[in-house]
N, C-alpha and C positions, 0 to 999 in steps of 0.2 A: 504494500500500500504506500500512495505516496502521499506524505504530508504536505501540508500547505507550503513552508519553505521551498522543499522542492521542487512543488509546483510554480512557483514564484519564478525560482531561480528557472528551469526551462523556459518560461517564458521569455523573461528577460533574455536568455540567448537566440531565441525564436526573433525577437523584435531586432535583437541588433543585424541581423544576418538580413533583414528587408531591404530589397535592392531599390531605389528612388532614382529617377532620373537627374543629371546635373542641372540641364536648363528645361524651364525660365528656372534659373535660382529662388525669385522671387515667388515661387509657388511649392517649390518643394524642401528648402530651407527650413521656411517656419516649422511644416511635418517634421522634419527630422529633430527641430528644436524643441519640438512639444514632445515629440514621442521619449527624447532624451533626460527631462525633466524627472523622470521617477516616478516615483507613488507606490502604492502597497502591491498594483498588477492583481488585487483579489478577484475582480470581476472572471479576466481570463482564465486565473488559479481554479475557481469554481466549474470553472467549462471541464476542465482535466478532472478533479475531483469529481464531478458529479457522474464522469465517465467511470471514474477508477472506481467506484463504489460496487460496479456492475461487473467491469473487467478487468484484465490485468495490466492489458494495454492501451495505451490513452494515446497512441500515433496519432490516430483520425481525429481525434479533438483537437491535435494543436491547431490546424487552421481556422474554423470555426473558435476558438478561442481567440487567435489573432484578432479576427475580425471584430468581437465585443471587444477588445481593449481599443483597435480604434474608432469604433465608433464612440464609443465612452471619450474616449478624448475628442474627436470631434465636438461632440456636446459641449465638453469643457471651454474649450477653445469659443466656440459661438455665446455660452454662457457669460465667459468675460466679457466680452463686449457688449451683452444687451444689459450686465450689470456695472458696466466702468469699470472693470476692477485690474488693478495696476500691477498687481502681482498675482504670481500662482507659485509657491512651494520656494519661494524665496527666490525665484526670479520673476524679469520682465513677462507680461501678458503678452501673446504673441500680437498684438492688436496696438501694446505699447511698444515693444522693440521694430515693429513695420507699422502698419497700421492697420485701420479696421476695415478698407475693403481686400488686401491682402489676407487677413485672418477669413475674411468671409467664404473669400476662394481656397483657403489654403485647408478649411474644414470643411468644404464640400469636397474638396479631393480625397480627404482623408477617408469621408462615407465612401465616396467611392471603392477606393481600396477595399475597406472593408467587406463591398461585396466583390470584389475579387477572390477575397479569402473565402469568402462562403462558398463561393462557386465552385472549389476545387471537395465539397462535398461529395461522398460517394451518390451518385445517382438514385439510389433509390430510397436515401432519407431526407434528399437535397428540397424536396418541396416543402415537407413538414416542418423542418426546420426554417425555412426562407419565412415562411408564416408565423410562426414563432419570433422571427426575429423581427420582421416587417410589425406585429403587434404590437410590440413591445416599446420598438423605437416611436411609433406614433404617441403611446401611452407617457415616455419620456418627454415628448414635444409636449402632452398635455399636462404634466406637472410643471414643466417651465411656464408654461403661459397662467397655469395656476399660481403660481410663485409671483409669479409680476402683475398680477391682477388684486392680490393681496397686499400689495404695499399700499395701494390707496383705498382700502377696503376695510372700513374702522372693525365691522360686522363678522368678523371672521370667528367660526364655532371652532371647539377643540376637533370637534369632528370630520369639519371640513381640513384643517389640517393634517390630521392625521390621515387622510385622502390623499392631499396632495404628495405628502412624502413617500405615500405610498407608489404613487405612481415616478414622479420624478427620481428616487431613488432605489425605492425596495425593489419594483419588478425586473431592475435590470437583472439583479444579483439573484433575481429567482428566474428567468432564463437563463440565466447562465445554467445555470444547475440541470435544467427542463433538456435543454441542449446537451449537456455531456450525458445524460439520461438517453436520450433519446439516440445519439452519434453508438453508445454502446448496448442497444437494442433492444432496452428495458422494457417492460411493461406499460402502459400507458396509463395505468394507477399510480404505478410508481415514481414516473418522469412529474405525474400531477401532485404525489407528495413531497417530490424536491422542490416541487415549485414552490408549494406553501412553505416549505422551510427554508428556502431562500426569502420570498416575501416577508415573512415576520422578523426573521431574522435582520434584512433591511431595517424595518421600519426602529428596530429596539437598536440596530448602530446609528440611525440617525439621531434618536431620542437623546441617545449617551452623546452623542456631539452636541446638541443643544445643551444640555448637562454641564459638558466637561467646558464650554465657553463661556460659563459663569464660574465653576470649581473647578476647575483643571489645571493643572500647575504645566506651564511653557515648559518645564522641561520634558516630562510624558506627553501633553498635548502635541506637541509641536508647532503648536503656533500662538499666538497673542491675544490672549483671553480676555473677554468683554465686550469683545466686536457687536456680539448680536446685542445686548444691551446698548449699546453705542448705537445704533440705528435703530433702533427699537424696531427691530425684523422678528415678526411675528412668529417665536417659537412655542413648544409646548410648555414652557416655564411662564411666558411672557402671558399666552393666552391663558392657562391657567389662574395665574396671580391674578387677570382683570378678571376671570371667572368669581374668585373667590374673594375679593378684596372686597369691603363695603366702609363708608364712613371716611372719619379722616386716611385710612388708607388707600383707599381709591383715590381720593384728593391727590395724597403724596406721589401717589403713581403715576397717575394721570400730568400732576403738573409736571414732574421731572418729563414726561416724554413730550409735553409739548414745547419744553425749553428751546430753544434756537441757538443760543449760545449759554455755555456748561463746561466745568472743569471736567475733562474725559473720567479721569481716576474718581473724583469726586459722584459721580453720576453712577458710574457701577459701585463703588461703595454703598451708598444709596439704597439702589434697588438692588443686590444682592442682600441688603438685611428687611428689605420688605418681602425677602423670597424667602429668609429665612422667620420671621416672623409669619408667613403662612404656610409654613411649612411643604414649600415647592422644590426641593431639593429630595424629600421623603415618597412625597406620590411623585414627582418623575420616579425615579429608583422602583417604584410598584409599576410604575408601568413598563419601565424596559424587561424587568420580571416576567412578565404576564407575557411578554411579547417573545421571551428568551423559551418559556415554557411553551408557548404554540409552538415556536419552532421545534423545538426538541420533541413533540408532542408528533411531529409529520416526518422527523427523521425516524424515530422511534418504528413507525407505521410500515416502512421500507421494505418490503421483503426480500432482504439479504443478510446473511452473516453479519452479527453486531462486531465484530472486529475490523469489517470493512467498512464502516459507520464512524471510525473512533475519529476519522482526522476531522470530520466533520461534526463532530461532540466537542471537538477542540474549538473550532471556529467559534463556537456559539459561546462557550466559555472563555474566550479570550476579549470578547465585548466587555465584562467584566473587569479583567486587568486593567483593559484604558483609565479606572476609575480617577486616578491621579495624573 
């Protein structure tokens, strides 16, 4: 069985070895400088994983796995731009080091690749799979548009939240799974319990991001906590608190976010003791729980050797570690 590292690391040599053309420079650069950037590579690790779970051999997954990690970047890549955002993982935005109708082109080429990748599918899983993945990516498009429809949307329910990150984040990570399922010739019960176990499993790593950008210490997090308070971007803490708040504390919360100008450190101090005073750091943690436990709940359901399960019992439990 292969663990998730290892699955990582093939990838990672899978992606370096991707031939790109020299010219135009200007189109195929940026791809090689987003792809170069890094990240955890779990979306395509999942692809191998969800394969290896069923067999021994995970060859046929790697390019279908290719293909989720750039499309997944792609996203990325299009995301910063319709969000301004100036960096990604400590470097330049490809939008900022060229600009944004270069990023625009340089992630539509990326999609494309990516169904290069798929295409080199054995023929007779290649449509099921195209559908799979064709679903998935629309669903992604409509969490983004959800996501940016909720910035000027005072009205936003925990519910409707908990939607959107479902879809802009969780269902990638549960085709992936559906896909390595499916490439090693699973059951179509079973391809549909890695999905659920991917899906929940998403939605309870987005929750702990939300989480850890108010508690999470820059050195485990790996990046500069308080942002979502800083914009007062509608997380499960945030919509929570105004769930819950009544009285002078709604006051307090309300006025801090309609402030304009605000000492940064001052502002999440603040509102991290209004999160602590209602106790939103305790039901997040019940909810990433609950979400840990469905997941584990459809891995569980899998009908294969629980030994072949264990890297992916690991996944779920490793949500947890991020805690600090």
């Amino acid at each position: 069985m292969y663990t998730v590292e290892e699955c990582q690391h093939r990838i990672e040599k899978e992606l370096a070895a991707i031939s790109l053309p020299v010219n135009p420079a200007n189109l195929y650069d940026p791809v090689r400088y987003m792809m170069n950037m890094g990240g955890k590579r779990i979306r395509p690790s999942l692809v191998l994983m969800g394969c290896n779970i069923f067999v021994d051999t995970i060859e046929e997954a790697v390019n279908p796995a290719i293909a989720i990690e750039l499309f997944h970047n792609f996203t990325l890549m299009h995301d910063d731009i319709m969000d301004r955002s100036e960096m990604r993982r400590n470097k330049l935005t490809v939008h900022k080091k060229w600009n944004e109708s270069i990023g625009i082109l340089s992630g539509d080429a990326m999609l494309i690749k990516a169904y290069e990748f798929l295409n080199q599918i054995p023929a007779d899983r290649l449509g099921e799979i195209v559908n799979v993945f064709n679903s998935t990516a629309l669903q992604v498009c409509e969490g983004q548009q959800y996501d940016m429809d909720f910035e000027s949307d005072s009205g936003i329910t925990i519910k409707e939240y908990l939607r959107m990150i479902e879809l802009k984040t969780a269902v990638l990570l549960a085709a992936s799974l559906k896909i390595g399922a499916l490439i090693a010739g699973s059951p179509a019960a079973d391809a549909d319990r890695l999905y659920e176990f991917g899906r929940n499993l998403g939605i309870a790593f987005q929750l702990q991001d939300d989480l850890l950008d108010v508690y999470g210490s820059i050195e485990r997090f790996g990046k500069q906590t308080g942002n979502d308070i800083v914009a007062n971007k509608k997380t499960f803490l945030l919509l929570t608190a105004l769930h819950r708040a009544q009285g002078e504390m709604m006051e307090r919360l309300t006025g801090w976010m309609e402030q304009k100008v605000f000492e940064r450190d001052e502002k999440i101090k603040a509102i991290t003791a209004l999160y602590d005073e209602l106790n939103i750091r305790e039901i997040t943690r019940r909810e990433i729980t609950f979400y840990q436990e469905c997941a584990s709940r459809s891995l569980n359901e899998v009908q294969c050797d629980t030994v072949r399960k264990q890297p992916l019992a690991h996944v779920v439990r490793s949500i947890t570690d991020r805690e600090k």
